[in-house]
N, C-alpha and C positions, 0 to 999 in steps of 0.2 A: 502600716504599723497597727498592731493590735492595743485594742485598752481595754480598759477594766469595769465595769458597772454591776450594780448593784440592782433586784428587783425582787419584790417579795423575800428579802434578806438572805438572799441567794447569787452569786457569785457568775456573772456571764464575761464571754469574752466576746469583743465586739471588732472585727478584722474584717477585711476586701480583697476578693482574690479574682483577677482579670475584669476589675469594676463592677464585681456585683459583692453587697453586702453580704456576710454572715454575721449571725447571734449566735450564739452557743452556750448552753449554761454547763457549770464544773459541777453542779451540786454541794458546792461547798459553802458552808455559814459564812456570810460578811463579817469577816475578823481580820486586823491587822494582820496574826501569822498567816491565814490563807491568801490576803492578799500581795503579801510578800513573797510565800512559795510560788505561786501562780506566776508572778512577775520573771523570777527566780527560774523558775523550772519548765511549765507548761507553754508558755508565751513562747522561750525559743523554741523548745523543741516543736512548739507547733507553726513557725518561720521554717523551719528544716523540711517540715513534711510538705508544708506549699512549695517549696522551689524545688524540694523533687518530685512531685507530682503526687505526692504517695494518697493523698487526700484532695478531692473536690478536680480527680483527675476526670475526662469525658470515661463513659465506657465505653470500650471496643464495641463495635456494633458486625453485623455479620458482612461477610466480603457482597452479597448483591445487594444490600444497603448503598454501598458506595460505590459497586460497579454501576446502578442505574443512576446514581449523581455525573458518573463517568458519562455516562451513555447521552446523560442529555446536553450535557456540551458539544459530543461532537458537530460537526458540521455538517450538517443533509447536503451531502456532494454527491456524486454519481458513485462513488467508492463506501460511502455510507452503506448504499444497499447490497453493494457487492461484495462488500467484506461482514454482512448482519450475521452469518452463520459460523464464522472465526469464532465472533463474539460470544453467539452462544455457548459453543464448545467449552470456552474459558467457566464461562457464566455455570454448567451445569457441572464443572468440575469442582469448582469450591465453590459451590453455593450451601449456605448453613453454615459452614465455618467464618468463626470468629477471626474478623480479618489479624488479628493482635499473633494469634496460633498457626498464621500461614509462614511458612520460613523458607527462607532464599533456596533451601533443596528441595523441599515441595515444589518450588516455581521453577527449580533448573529439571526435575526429575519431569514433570510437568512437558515440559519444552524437547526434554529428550526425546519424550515418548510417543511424539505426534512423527505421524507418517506424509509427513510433506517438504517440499524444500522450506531453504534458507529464506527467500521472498516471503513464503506464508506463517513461517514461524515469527518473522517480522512483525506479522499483520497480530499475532496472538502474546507475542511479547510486549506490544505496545497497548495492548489491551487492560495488559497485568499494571504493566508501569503507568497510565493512566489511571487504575482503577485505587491502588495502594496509594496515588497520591492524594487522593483525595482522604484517604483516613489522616495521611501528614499532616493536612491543613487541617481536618480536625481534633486534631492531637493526642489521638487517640495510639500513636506510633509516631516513633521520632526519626527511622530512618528508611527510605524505601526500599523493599529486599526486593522488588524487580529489577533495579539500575543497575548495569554493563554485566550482564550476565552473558559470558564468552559461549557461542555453541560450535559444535565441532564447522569447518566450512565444508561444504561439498562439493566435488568433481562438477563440473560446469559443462554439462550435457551438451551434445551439436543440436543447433537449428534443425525444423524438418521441415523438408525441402521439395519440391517435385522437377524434375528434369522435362526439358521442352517436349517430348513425343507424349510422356505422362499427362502436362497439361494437356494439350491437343486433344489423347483420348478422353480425360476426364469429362472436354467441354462437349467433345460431340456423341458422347455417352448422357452425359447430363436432363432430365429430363424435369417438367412442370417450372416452380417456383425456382427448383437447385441450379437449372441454366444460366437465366438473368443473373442470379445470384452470383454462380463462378463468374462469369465474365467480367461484372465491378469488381470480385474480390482479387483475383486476377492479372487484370490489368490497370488497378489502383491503386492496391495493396491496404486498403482502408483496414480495419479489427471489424469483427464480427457487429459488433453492438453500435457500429455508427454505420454498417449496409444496412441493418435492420432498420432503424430510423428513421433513413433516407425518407424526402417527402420529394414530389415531384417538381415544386418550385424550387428545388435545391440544385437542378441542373440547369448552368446557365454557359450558353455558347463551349465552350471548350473546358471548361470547369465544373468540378461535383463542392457547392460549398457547404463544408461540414461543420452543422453546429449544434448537434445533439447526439446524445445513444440515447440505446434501448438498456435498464440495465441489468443486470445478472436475474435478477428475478419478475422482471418484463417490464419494468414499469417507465416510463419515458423520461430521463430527463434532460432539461433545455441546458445543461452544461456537458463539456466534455471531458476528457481524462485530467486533461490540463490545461493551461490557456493555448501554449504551443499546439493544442490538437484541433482547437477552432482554424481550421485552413481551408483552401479552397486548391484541388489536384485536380491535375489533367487528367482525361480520359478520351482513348480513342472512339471516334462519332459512332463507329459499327455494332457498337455494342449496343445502343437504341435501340437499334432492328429487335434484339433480344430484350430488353426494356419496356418499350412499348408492347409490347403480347402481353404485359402484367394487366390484373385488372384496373380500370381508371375512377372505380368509382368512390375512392378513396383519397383523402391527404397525403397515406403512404404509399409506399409501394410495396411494402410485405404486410400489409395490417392485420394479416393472421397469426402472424407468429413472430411468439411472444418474446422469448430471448434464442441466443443459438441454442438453448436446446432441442427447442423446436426443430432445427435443421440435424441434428447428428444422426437419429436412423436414416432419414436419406443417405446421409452425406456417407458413413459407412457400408451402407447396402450399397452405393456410388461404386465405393472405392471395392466392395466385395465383386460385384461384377467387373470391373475391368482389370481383376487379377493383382493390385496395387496392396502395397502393405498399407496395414491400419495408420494413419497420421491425424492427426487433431486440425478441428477446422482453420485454425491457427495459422498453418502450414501454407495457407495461400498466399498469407500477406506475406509470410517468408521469403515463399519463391515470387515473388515481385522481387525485392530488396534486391534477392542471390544473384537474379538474372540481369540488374540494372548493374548491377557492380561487377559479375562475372564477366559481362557482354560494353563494361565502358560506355552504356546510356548514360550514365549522370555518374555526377564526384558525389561521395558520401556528402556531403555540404546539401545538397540539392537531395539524395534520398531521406538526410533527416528531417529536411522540411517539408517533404510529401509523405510521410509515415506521421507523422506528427511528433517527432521526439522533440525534449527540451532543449538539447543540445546532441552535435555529432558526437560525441563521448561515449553517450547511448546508445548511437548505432553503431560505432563501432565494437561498443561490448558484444553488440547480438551477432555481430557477421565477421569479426576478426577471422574466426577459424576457415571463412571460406574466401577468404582472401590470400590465396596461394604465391608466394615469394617466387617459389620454383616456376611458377609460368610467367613471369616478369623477365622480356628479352631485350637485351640492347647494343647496339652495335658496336663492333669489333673497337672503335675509334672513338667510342662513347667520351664527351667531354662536358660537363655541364658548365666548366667554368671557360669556355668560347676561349680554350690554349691558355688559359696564365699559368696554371702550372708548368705544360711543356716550354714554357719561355725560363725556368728558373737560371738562375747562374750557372745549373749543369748543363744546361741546356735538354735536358732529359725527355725523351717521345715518352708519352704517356697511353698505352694502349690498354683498353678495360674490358675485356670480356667477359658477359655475365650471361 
């Protein structure tokens, strides 16, 4: 509530707005009728302007003011580093502008206009909507124009994949670091940035256990994608023979190279000599998955525990398309219910051919 004082015979209003004091003088002579108008007149209207903010509202301050308040919350996780250049993007797009002047089609116009899938536009959307919340909480904006902003979905590209003669040539084509290399990635199906990592106590008897990458911009860290990617997978002993040729006088086993970038002119010049279309280093951990589910080694259950997914849900989003119905055969007599059907009242044979 505001009141009324007096000071040098001069007319102040004395009010609190989110617990801090204001004084204010009217400049008008301490006289009954001013005191009355003021009471009257100025005192509400200046109740109206605090509760809509019109006055002693924060100012907008500019969008990388609150994107770097954004930025220091996040969590230094191994996707911290790998997603730093999303960020920028965001960052160098509105930066200067007055977060208060950014509008929900700036941000969808924004989102359109980036040439990447749905996954990365993820990564830039939630940058936006992390960054504008923080002007919320300083009240400086009252509703966030990044929340549920719809983007077109995109066609869900196939897996890329190498067929068993492909691998073969790839591996005995392969030459230096890239050998060792295919052979874990291979026949592990590990992600690029946790072969990089690999330290040589991390091989033990019949198991590779994984508990670190390398990450997007080289730098090591002791966490993994997720806690499901902290595991420990099988791998066949032969691959040693190509393991051990690495040099030893290191913790790791690739300690020169820094992330997979490091490997992709190989790994294309690889693929350019043995005649093979251009595929992403990616592609190996693929053809593990395809060949384990193509060829019946293991139930999806068991490859999303050696892939490190959080759940088979996951793996079945990536390899659906190469789980072929049509090659699924069963016999002329096929019964899975051991005859209760064929016993019905009709007494009905029941014959399934598929």
């Amino acid at each position: 509530m505001a009141k009324i004082y007096s000071r040098g015979g001069k007319l102040y209003i004395d009010y609190m707005v989110d617990g801090t004091r204001h004084r204010k003088s009217t400049k008008l002579d301490d006289t009954k009728e001013n005191r009355l108008s003021i009471e009257k007149n100025v005192i509400p209207q200046l109740m109206r302007m605090i509760a809509t903010g019109e006055i002693h509202k924060p100012k907008p301050k500019s969008f990388d003011h609150y994107f770097y308040i954004y930025e220091k919350s996040i969590d230094r996780t191994r996707t911290y580093h790998h997603k730093s250049w999303h960020r920028k993007r965001v960052l160098d797009h509105f930066k200067g502008r007055n977060i208060d002047t950014i509008t929900r089609l700036d941000i969808k116009s924004f989102l359109l206009g980036i040439n990447a899938k749905s996954r990365s536009k993820g990564t830039y959307s939630g940058t936006l909507i992390g960054t504008f919340e923080q002007a919320v909480d300083d009240a400086v904006i009252s509703v966030n124009p990044a929340l549920d902003i719809k983007l077109p979905k995109e066609d869900k590209s196939d897996i890329e994949w190498f067929a068993k003669d492909e691998v073969r040539l790839l591996l005995e084509t392969a030459t230096g670091v890239l050998k060792p290399y295919l052979m874990i990635a291979f026949h592990t199906g590990m992600r690029p940035e946790e072969i990089l990592a690999l330290q040589w106590g991390d091989f033990k008897d019949t198991h590779i256990h994984i508990k670190r990458t390398k990450s997007f911009n080289g730098g090591l860290q002791h966490t993994t994608k997720t806690d499901k990617s902290k595991r420990a997978v099988p791998y066949p002993q032969f691959i040693m023979q190509y393991v051990n040729g690495l040099k030893a006088n290191s913790l790791f086993l690739f300690p020169d190279i820094r992330d997979s970038r490091g490997l992709y002119r190989k790994w294309y010049k690889l693929l350019t000599e043995c005649k093979l279309p251009k595929k992403k280093l990616y592609a190996t951990r693929h053809t593990f998955a395809t060949t384990m589910l193509l060829e019946n080694h293991m139930s999806l259950n068991e490859i999303a525990g050696i892939l490190g997914h959080t759940t088979p849900k996951t793996t079945l989003s990536h390899y659906a398309s190469i789980i072929n119905a049509e090659s699924i055969t069963l016999s002329k007599n096929f019964d899975p219910f051991g005859s209760i059907l064929a016993q019905s009242k009709n007494d009905i044979s029941l014959d399934v051919a598929i």
